[in-house]
C-alpha positions, 0 to 999 in steps of 0.5 A: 434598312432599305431595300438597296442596302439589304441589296448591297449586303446580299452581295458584298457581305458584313462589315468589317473594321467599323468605325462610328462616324462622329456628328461633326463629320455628318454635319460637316457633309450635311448639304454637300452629299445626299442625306441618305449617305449620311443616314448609312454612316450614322448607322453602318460607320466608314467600314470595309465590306466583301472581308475588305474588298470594298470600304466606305471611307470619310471624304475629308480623310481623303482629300489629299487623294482627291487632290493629288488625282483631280485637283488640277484638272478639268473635273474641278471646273464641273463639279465639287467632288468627294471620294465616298468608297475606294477598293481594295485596290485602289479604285475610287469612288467620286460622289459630285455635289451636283452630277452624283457618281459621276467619276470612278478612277482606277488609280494603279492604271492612272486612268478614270471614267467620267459618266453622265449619272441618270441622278444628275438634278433629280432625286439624289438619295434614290441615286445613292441608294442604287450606287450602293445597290449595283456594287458587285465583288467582280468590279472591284477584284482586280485579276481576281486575285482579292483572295489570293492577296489576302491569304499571302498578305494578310486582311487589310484595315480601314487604312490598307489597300494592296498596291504593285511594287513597282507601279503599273505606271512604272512597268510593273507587272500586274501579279500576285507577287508584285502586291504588298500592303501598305497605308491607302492614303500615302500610297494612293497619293504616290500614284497620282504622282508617277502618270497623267491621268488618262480619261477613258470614253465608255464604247459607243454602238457604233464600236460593237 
Protein backbone atom coordinates (compact mmCIF):
# COMPACT_ATOMS: atom_id res chain seq x y z
CA UNK A 1 0.00 0.00 0.00
CA UNK A 2 1.37 3.65 -0.80
CA UNK A 3 2.04 6.12 1.36
CA UNK A 4 -1.51 8.09 -0.13
CA UNK A 5 -3.66 5.63 0.52
CA UNK A 6 -1.92 4.66 4.11
CA UNK A 7 -3.07 8.80 4.22
CA UNK A 8 -6.25 8.44 3.11
CA UNK A 9 -6.89 5.35 5.61
CA UNK A 10 -5.26 7.25 8.88
CA UNK A 11 -8.24 9.58 8.22
CA UNK A 12 -11.13 8.12 6.55
CA UNK A 13 -11.06 4.64 8.59
CA UNK A 14 -11.65 0.59 7.03
CA UNK A 15 -13.80 -0.01 4.54
CA UNK A 16 -16.95 -1.10 5.03
CA UNK A 17 -19.60 -3.09 2.62
CA UNK A 18 -16.78 -3.98 -0.02
CA UNK A 19 -17.69 -5.19 -3.10
CA UNK A 20 -14.62 -7.07 -5.19
CA UNK A 21 -14.63 -5.27 -8.46
CA UNK A 22 -14.78 -7.91 -11.54
CA UNK A 23 -12.04 -8.04 -14.23
CA UNK A 24 -14.42 -6.92 -16.77
CA UNK A 25 -14.84 -3.70 -14.86
CA UNK A 26 -11.17 -2.96 -14.59
CA UNK A 27 -10.69 -3.46 -18.43
CA UNK A 28 -13.65 -1.83 -19.30
CA UNK A 29 -11.88 1.60 -17.44
CA UNK A 30 -8.29 0.30 -18.56
CA UNK A 31 -6.86 3.80 -20.65
CA UNK A 32 -9.88 5.91 -19.72
CA UNK A 33 -8.91 6.30 -15.69
CA UNK A 34 -5.45 6.28 -14.19
CA UNK A 35 -3.88 2.91 -13.55
CA UNK A 36 -3.45 3.31 -10.32
CA UNK A 37 -7.25 3.90 -9.61
CA UNK A 38 -7.53 0.76 -10.78
CA UNK A 39 -4.77 -0.82 -8.77
CA UNK A 40 -7.21 0.17 -5.63
CA UNK A 41 -9.99 -1.40 -6.97
CA UNK A 42 -8.59 -4.62 -7.51
CA UNK A 43 -7.35 -4.55 -4.13
CA UNK A 44 -9.68 -2.54 -1.92
CA UNK A 45 -13.07 -3.04 -4.09
CA UNK A 46 -16.00 -0.24 -4.73
CA UNK A 47 -16.56 0.46 -0.69
CA UNK A 48 -17.61 2.78 1.69
CA UNK A 49 -15.27 4.61 4.14
CA UNK A 50 -15.53 7.10 7.60
CA UNK A 51 -18.46 4.13 8.67
CA UNK A 52 -20.29 5.17 5.31
CA UNK A 53 -19.56 8.55 4.91
CA UNK A 54 -17.60 8.35 1.96
CA UNK A 55 -17.74 5.38 -1.23
CA UNK A 56 -15.98 4.51 -3.94
CA UNK A 57 -18.48 3.65 -6.63
CA UNK A 58 -18.14 1.75 -10.17
CA UNK A 59 -18.48 4.65 -13.00
CA UNK A 60 -20.74 2.74 -15.21
CA UNK A 61 -23.03 2.15 -12.27
CA UNK A 62 -23.41 5.88 -12.30
CA UNK A 63 -23.73 7.02 -15.64
CA UNK A 64 -27.43 7.71 -15.23
CA UNK A 65 -26.22 10.14 -12.76
CA UNK A 66 -23.52 11.68 -14.75
CA UNK A 67 -25.78 11.99 -17.26
CA UNK A 68 -28.67 13.50 -15.49
CA UNK A 69 -26.32 16.41 -13.88
CA UNK A 70 -23.74 17.10 -17.09
CA UNK A 71 -24.73 15.55 -20.00
CA UNK A 72 -26.31 18.39 -21.43
CA UNK A 73 -23.85 20.75 -20.70
CA UNK A 74 -20.69 22.33 -21.56
CA UNK A 75 -18.61 20.21 -19.41
CA UNK A 76 -19.24 17.15 -21.86
CA UNK A 77 -17.54 19.57 -24.66
CA UNK A 78 -14.21 19.62 -22.45
CA UNK A 79 -13.63 16.67 -21.42
CA UNK A 80 -14.76 12.73 -20.93
CA UNK A 81 -15.87 12.47 -17.27
CA UNK A 82 -16.41 9.36 -14.73
CA UNK A 83 -17.86 9.67 -11.19
CA UNK A 84 -15.38 7.62 -8.93
CA UNK A 85 -16.70 8.47 -5.40
CA UNK A 86 -19.83 10.37 -3.99
CA UNK A 87 -20.58 10.88 -0.27
CA UNK A 88 -22.77 10.20 2.07
CA UNK A 89 -24.71 12.99 0.94
CA UNK A 90 -24.79 13.43 -2.48
CA UNK A 91 -21.60 14.81 -3.42
CA UNK A 92 -19.86 13.72 -6.23
CA UNK A 93 -16.77 13.01 -7.40
CA UNK A 94 -16.00 13.58 -11.36
CA UNK A 95 -12.52 12.12 -12.61
CA UNK A 96 -12.08 13.58 -16.43
CA UNK A 97 -9.93 11.48 -18.78
CA UNK A 98 -7.90 14.45 -19.81
CA UNK A 99 -8.31 17.16 -16.96
CA UNK A 100 -8.20 14.58 -13.74
CA UNK A 101 -10.42 15.69 -10.49
CA UNK A 102 -11.36 18.54 -12.17
CA UNK A 103 -15.51 18.84 -11.14
CA UNK A 104 -16.91 18.06 -7.91
CA UNK A 105 -20.96 18.90 -7.54
CA UNK A 106 -23.00 18.83 -4.48
CA UNK A 107 -26.13 17.54 -5.75
CA UNK A 108 -28.65 18.69 -3.02
CA UNK A 109 -27.78 22.44 -3.65
CA UNK A 110 -27.47 21.66 -7.60
CA UNK A 111 -24.65 23.34 -7.70
CA UNK A 112 -20.62 22.36 -8.77
CA UNK A 113 -17.08 23.31 -8.73
CA UNK A 114 -14.97 23.07 -11.82
CA UNK A 115 -11.21 23.67 -11.05
CA UNK A 116 -8.20 23.43 -12.95
CA UNK A 117 -6.06 20.08 -11.67
CA UNK A 118 -2.29 20.58 -11.20
CA UNK A 119 -2.61 16.66 -12.84
CA UNK A 120 -3.87 17.95 -16.10
CA UNK A 121 -1.31 16.38 -18.75
CA UNK A 122 1.26 15.13 -16.28
CA UNK A 123 1.48 12.36 -14.14
CA UNK A 124 -2.17 11.36 -13.54
CA UNK A 125 -1.61 8.30 -11.07
CA UNK A 126 0.46 10.67 -8.74
CA UNK A 127 -2.61 12.76 -8.95
CA UNK A 128 -4.81 9.97 -8.04
CA UNK A 129 -2.97 9.25 -5.30
CA UNK A 130 -3.15 12.87 -3.83
CA UNK A 131 -7.01 12.93 -4.79
CA UNK A 132 -7.25 9.87 -2.20
CA UNK A 133 -4.76 11.29 0.07
CA UNK A 134 -6.31 14.97 0.94
CA UNK A 135 -10.03 13.55 1.42
CA UNK A 136 -11.10 14.48 5.03
CA UNK A 137 -14.36 13.63 6.90
CA UNK A 138 -15.29 17.77 7.15
CA UNK A 139 -15.54 18.10 3.40
CA UNK A 140 -17.86 15.38 3.20
CA UNK A 141 -20.34 16.06 6.41
CA UNK A 142 -22.76 17.96 5.24
CA UNK A 143 -24.07 20.55 8.81
CA UNK A 144 -21.99 17.86 10.53
CA UNK A 145 -24.99 15.86 10.89
CA UNK A 146 -23.03 12.22 9.14
CA UNK A 147 -23.48 11.18 12.93
CA UNK A 148 -26.56 12.20 14.05
CA UNK A 149 -28.36 10.80 10.63
CA UNK A 150 -26.74 7.34 10.85
CA UNK A 151 -27.77 6.94 14.65
CA UNK A 152 -31.63 8.01 13.86
CA UNK A 153 -31.55 6.53 10.24
CA UNK A 154 -29.55 3.66 10.24
CA UNK A 155 -25.70 2.73 8.53
CA UNK A 156 -26.27 3.24 4.57
CA UNK A 157 -25.19 0.33 2.03
CA UNK A 158 -23.10 0.64 -1.01
CA UNK A 159 -26.34 1.83 -2.75
CA UNK A 160 -27.78 4.37 0.05
CA UNK A 161 -26.88 8.04 0.49
CA UNK A 162 -29.26 10.26 3.12
CA UNK A 163 -31.16 12.87 0.98
CA UNK A 164 -33.74 15.99 2.18
CA UNK A 165 -37.32 15.59 2.01
CA UNK A 166 -38.40 17.83 0.17
CA UNK A 167 -35.17 18.90 -1.79
CA UNK A 168 -33.19 21.92 -0.80
CA UNK A 169 -34.00 22.76 -4.39
CA UNK A 170 -37.77 22.48 -3.52
CA UNK A 171 -37.43 24.96 -0.34
CA UNK A 172 -36.55 22.13 1.96
CA UNK A 173 -35.04 22.65 4.90
CA UNK A 174 -31.69 21.69 5.68
CA UNK A 175 -32.26 19.54 9.06
CA UNK A 176 -31.95 16.37 10.61
CA UNK A 177 -35.28 15.76 10.42
CA UNK A 178 -36.05 16.41 6.94
CA UNK A 179 -33.29 13.19 5.96
CA UNK A 180 -34.50 9.92 5.18
CA UNK A 181 -32.53 6.88 3.46
CA UNK A 182 -33.08 6.09 0.19
CA UNK A 183 -31.36 4.10 -2.95
CA UNK A 184 -28.39 7.09 -4.35
CA UNK A 185 -28.70 6.39 -7.88
CA UNK A 186 -32.49 7.22 -8.14
CA UNK A 187 -32.36 9.80 -5.97
CA UNK A 188 -29.22 11.34 -7.21
CA UNK A 189 -30.79 11.46 -10.76
CA UNK A 190 -34.56 13.07 -9.03
CA UNK A 191 -32.29 16.08 -8.11
CA UNK A 192 -30.43 16.77 -11.21
CA UNK A 193 -34.29 16.86 -12.23
CA UNK A 194 -35.68 19.80 -9.94
CA UNK A 195 -32.84 22.92 -10.87
CA UNK A 196 -30.33 23.94 -13.27
CA UNK A 197 -26.95 23.30 -12.05
CA UNK A 198 -25.40 26.48 -10.78
CA UNK A 199 -21.42 26.69 -11.56
CA UNK A 200 -19.81 28.13 -8.54
CA UNK A 201 -16.01 30.50 -9.15
CA UNK A 202 -13.51 29.48 -6.51
CA UNK A 203 -12.82 33.20 -4.75
CA UNK A 204 -10.33 34.97 -5.99
CA UNK A 205 -7.62 37.49 -4.06
CA UNK A 206 -9.01 40.32 -4.69
CA UNK A 207 -12.50 38.88 -2.68
CA UNK A 208 -10.30 38.64 0.61
Amino acid sequence: MDEHFELFLEEMGPAIDKRPVPPSSIERFRGKLPDQLLAYWEEHGWCGYADGLFWTVDPQEYEPVLDAWIGDTSFMEKDAYHIIARSAFGGLYFWGERTCDSLTVFAPGTYCFPHESIFQNGDVNLGLRTFFSVRDRKENDFGEMFSSAREKLGQLKHDEMYGFVPALALGGPATLTHLKKGKAVEHLVFLAQLAPLEVMTPPSLADF
